[in-house]
N, C-alpha and C positions, 0 to 999 in steps of 0.2 A: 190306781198306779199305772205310768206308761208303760207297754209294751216296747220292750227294750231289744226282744228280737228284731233282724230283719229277713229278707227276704235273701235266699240263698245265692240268686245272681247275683246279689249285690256286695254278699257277704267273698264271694267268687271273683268280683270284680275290684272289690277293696284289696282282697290277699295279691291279684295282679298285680294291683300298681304298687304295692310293698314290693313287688318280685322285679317288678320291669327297672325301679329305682335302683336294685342293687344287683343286676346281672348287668356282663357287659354286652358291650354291643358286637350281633352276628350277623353284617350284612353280607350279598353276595360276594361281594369285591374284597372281604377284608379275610385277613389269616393266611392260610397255604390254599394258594390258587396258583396255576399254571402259567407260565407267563415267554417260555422260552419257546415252545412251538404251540401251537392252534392243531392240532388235528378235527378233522371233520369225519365225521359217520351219520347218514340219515337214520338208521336202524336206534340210535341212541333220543329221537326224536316221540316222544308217544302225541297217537295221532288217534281222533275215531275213527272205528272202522270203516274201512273201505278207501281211505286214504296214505295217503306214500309221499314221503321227501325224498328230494335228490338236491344234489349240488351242484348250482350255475357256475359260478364262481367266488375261486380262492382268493387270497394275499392282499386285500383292499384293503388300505389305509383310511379309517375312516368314513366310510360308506353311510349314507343318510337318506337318498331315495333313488328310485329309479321309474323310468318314463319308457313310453313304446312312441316310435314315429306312425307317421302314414303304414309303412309297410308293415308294420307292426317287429319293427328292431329293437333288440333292448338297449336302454343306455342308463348309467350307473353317473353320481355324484359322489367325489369325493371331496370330506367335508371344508378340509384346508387349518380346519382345526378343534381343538378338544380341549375340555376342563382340564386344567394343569398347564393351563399358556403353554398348551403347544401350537408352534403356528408352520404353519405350512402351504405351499400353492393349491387351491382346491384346483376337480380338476372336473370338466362332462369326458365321460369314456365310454365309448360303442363295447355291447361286448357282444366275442362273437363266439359261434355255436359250440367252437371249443373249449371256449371258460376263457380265453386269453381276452387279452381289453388294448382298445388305442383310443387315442387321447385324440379326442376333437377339439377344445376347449380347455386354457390354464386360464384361471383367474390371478386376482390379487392378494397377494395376505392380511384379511380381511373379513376372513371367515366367520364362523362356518357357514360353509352354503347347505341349507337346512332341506332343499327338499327342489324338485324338479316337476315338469308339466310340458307333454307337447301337445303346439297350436298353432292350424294354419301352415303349418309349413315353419315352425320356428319353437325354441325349446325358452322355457320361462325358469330362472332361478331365484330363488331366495337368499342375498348373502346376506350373513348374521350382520355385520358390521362391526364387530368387533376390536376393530383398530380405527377405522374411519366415517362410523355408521352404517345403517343397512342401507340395499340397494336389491331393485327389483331388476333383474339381469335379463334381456333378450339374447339368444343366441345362434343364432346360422345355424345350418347344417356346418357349413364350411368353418365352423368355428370364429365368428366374426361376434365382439362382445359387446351389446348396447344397453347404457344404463336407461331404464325408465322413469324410475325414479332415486333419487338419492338422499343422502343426511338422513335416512331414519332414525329414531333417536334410539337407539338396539346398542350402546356401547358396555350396557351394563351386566348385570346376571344372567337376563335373556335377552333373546337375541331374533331378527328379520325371521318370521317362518313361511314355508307354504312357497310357490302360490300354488293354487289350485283354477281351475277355468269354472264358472258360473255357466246355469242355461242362461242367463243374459249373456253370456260372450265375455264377462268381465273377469279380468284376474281380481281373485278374494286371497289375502294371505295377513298371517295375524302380526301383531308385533308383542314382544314381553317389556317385560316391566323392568327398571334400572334395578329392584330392590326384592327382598323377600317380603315386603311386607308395608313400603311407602317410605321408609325411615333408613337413610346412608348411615351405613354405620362399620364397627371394624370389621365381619363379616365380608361386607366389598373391598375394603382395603385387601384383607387376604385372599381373595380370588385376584388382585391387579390392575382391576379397569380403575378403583379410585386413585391410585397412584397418578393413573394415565390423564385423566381426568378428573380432577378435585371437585371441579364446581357442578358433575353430573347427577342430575337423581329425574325422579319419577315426574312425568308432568299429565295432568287431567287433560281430557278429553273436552269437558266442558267444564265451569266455571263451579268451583266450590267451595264450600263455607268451614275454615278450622275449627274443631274445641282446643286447639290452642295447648295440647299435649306436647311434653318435650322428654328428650332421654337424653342421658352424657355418657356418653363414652371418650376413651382414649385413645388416640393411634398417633404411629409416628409420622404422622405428613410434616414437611419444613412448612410450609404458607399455614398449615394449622396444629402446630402442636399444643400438648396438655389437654386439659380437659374441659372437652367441647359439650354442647349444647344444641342437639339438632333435633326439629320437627318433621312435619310431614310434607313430601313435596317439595322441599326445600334442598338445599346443597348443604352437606357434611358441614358444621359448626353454625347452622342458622336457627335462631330459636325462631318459634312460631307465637303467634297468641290469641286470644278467643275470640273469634270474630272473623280472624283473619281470611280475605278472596284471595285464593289463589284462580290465576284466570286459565282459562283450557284452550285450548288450540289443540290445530291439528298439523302434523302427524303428534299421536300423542302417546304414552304407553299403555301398555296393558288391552289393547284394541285388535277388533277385526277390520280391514280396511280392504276398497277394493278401487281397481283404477282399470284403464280400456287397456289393451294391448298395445294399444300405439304411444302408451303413456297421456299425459293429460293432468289432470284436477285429481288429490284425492277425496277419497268419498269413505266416511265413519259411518261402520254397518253396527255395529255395538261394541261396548269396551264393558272396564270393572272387571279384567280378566287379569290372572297371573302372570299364566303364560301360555295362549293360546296356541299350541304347536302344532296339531295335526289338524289337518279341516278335511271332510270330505262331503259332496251331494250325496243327498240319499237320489234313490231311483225316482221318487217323486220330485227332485228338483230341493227337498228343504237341506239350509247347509247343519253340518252339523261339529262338533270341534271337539277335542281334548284339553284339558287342560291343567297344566302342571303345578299345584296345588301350595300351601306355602310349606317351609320348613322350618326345624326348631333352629334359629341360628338368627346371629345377627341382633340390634337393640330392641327388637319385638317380637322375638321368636314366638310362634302358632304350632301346637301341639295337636296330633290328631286327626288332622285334616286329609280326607281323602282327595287325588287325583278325580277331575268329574268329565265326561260327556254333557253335552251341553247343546240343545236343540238352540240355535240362534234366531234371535226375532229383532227384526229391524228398528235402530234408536232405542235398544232397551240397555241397559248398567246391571253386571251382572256380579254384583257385589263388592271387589276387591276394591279396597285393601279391610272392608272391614263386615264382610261375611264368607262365608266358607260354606258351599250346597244348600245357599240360603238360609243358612242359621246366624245373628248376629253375632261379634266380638264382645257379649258379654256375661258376666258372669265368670264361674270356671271351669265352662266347658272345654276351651283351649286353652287350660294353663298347662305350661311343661311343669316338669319334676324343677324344683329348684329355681322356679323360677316367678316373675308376676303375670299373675290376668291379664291379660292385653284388653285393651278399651276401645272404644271408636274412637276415630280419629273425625271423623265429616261429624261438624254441627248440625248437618242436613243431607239426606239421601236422595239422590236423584227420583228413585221406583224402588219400591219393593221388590230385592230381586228373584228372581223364578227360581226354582228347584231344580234340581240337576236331572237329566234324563236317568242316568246312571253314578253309582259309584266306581270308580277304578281300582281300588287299592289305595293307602296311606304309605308315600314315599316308594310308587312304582313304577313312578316316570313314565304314564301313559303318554306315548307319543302319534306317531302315524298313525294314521285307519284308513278304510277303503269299503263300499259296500259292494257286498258279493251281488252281480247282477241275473245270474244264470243258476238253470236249474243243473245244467249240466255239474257246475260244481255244489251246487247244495246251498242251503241256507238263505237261500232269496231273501232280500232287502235288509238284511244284519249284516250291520257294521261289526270288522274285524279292528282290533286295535292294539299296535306293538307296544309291549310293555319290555324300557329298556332294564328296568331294574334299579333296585335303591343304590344311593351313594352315601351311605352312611359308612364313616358316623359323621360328613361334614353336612349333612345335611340333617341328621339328627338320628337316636338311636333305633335302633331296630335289634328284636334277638334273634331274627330269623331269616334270612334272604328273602325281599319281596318281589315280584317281577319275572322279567326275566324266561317271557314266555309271551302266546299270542293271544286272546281269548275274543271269544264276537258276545255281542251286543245284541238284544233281542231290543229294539227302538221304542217300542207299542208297552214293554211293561218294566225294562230296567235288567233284565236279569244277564248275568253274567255268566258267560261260563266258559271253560278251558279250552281251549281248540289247538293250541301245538305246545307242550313244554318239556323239559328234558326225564325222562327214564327216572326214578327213584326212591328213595324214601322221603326226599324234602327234595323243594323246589327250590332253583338251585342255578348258575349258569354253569357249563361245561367246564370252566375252567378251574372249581372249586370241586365239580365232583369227579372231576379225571375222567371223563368222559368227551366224546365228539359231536355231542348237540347243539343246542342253542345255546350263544353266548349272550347278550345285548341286543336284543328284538329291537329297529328303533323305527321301521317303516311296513307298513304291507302296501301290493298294490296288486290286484286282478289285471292278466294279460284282455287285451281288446275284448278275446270272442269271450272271455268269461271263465272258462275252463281252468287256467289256473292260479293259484295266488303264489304272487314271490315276497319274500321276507328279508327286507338288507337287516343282517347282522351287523353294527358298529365294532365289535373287536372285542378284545380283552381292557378291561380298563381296572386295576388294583387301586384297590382303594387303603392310605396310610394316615396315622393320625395328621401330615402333611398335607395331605390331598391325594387329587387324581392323580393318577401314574400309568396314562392310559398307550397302548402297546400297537406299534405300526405295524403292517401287515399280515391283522388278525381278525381283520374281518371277510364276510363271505355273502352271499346271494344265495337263497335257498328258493327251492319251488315247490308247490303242493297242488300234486291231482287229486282227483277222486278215481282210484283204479278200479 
């Protein structure tokens, strides 16, 4: 007779997913959270011993990274815009020692401008591209704006990130993907950019072979209405079929790219990625990145899938659209509740792709990092990494706020662990537990000599069965010694 027992984890992990199917969704953003002022308190920040928050600066709209010049100045990015088509002028702003900020730099609305770098004598931007493609933005002291490069193809889910300076001299900065998953579908119509752009979706990097997989959905486009038929790689209503090359070029989605400062030629460092958001060198020079991992939504929704750190190796594919920390799309390990298996899509894979350095969290929105370079502050050669927090339930459910705090990275073995999040019983951002800590972690960056780390806060962002509803002049700049 079989033995019909099983084994207690399992029997723990079956009652879960009875339980996760019929509780509703608790992310940070969603229910009674705060929305009419921001108060700040470092004291509401829990920190290991021997460390202290204070606050640089209040009232930023949007905040995404920040950069020191020669003299070692601080200067702040505001984003220009946020989930929930809000658009607005991004901006570089000097801030100075009293928390107040001037504006050296307005961009376009065109955003977001995901992230900053100074070099040479001149400031390096990232804008999303959002309404007209990305663009790697040079900038004066004197505020004078020179595109590098432009038309990135970043008009879709994600968006231009980074850049960051290479020991080669080279700006490195990632691009994201049009799609959660390869496949245009109603998902992007209700974020806006398909409206904006019907005919946009994901394009390889290099040349690949379809299984010729198709899904239908509905949406109300005029040029495509009723019910379409679309594959991978493809534009919203194009079926695919088995065999089928799609050819790659470059700039392409889902990739790390890097170009000279004076602009030039680009140059594909590796792809197969989501959405590569934060990059930073380790101390030895290896780059290393985040990356924003898929979610349940859309014609192929991915269940489970954690956020991952990611050591980059040159011309390697590192999985997307159809592995997740190295584990293939099959089976059902990524099935959602209610939903189908998702399957490969590539007839053929470029490499077996690598294993993640780290896991981040599932739906944590790991984004910036930075590695601590001084003893002075501790933690030599681990990478720190802002975790903005989920945005469920558009991105998929959650019973519990995830995020929403800073944690480092031990590079040598994977391990994770907490380094700044708010005071509590659950983890949580300030705006849901009425408190004045951390709202929306979206960047860290060590001052020059090393001694301190600053954390841009993004703001308040409410999350509704509609979407984001995310809140201007709530975000802030925090700083962390070792006292």
């Amino acid at each position: 007779m079989k033995n019909i027992y099983r084994p207690l984890p399992l029997l723990l992990l079956l009652l879960l997913s009875g339980c996760f199917h019929l509780l509703p969704s608790d992310g940070g953003g969603q229910g009674d959270i705060r929305t009419d002022i921001r108060p700040t308190d470092p004291g509401d920040i829990a920190l290991p011993e021997g460390y202290k928050a204070e606050v640089v600066a209040t009232g930023l709209t949007f905040p995404t990274g920040v950069a020191f010049d020669a003299q070692g100045q601080l200067y702040v990015v505001e984003s220009g815009y946020s989930y929930g088509e809000v658009f607005l002028e991004p901006k570089l702003l000097r801030v100075e020692p009293n928390g107040t900020v001037a504006t050296v730099a307005t961009g376009q609305r065109n955003g977001p401008w995901t992230g900053v770098t100074f070099h040479n004598g001149n400031f390096f931007v990232g804008e999303g591209g959002e309404l007209e493609g990305g663009k790697i933005l040079r900038i004066s002291p004197e505020g004078s704006i020179t595109p590098l490069v432009e038309n990135l193809p970043t008009m879709g889910d994600h968006h231009t990130n980074g850049p960051v300076i290479g020991p080669d001299g080279n700006l490195y900065f990632g691009l994201g993907t049009a799609t959660n998953s390869a496949v245009v579908g109603p998902d992007n119509y209700d974020y806006g950019w398909l409206k904006r752009f019907p005919d946009f979706h994901d394009i390889p990097c290099r040349d690949i072979v379809l299984k010729g997989l198709n899904y239908t959905s509905t949406i109300p486009l005029e040029s495509k209405s009723g019910v379409q038929t679309t594959g991978a790689y493809v534009p919203y209503g194009t079926p695919t079929r088995e065999g089928e090359v799609i050819k790659g070029s470059i700039p392409c989605s889902g990739a790390v790219m890097r170009i000279t400062p004076e602009g030039g030629q680009l140059e594909l460092v590796a792809w197969g990625f989501r959405n590569p958001y934060g990059l930073a060198f380790a101390p030895n020079g290896q780059l290393y990145i985040s990356e924003n991992s898929f979610d349940v939504r859309g014609s192929r929704p991915i269940w489970g899938t954690a956020d991952y750190l990611w050591k980059v190796q040159p011309d390697t594919w590192y999985g997307w659209p159809d592995f997740a920390g190295g584990l293939a799309m099959n089976g059902d390990r990524f099935e959602a509740p209610d939903k189908k298996a998702p399957q490969v899509l590539l007839a053929q894979h470029p490499n077996q792709p690598p294993k993640p350095t780290a896991d981040l969290g599932v739906h944590s929105s790991s984004n910036g990092l930075d590695f601590s370079r001084s003893n002075a502050f501790g933690y030599q050669g681990e990478v720190f990494v802002a975790q903005f927090g989920d945005m469920a339930p558009e991105v998929g459910k959650v019973l519990a706020p995830v995020g929403y705090k800073v944690v480092r990275v031990n590079v040598e073995n994977g391990v994770v662990t907490d380094f700044a999040a708010n005071k509590g019983k659950k983890v949580a951002p300030a705006s849901k537990l009425k408190t004045g800590g951390l709202e929306r972690p979206v960047s860290v960056k060590f001052s020059p000599d090393g001694q301190s780390m600053y954390i841009v806060d993004f703001g308040v962002v409410k999350m509704t069965e509609k979407g984001a509803e995310p809140q201007v002049k709530t975000g802030v700049i925090w700083k962390i010694t070792k006292s």
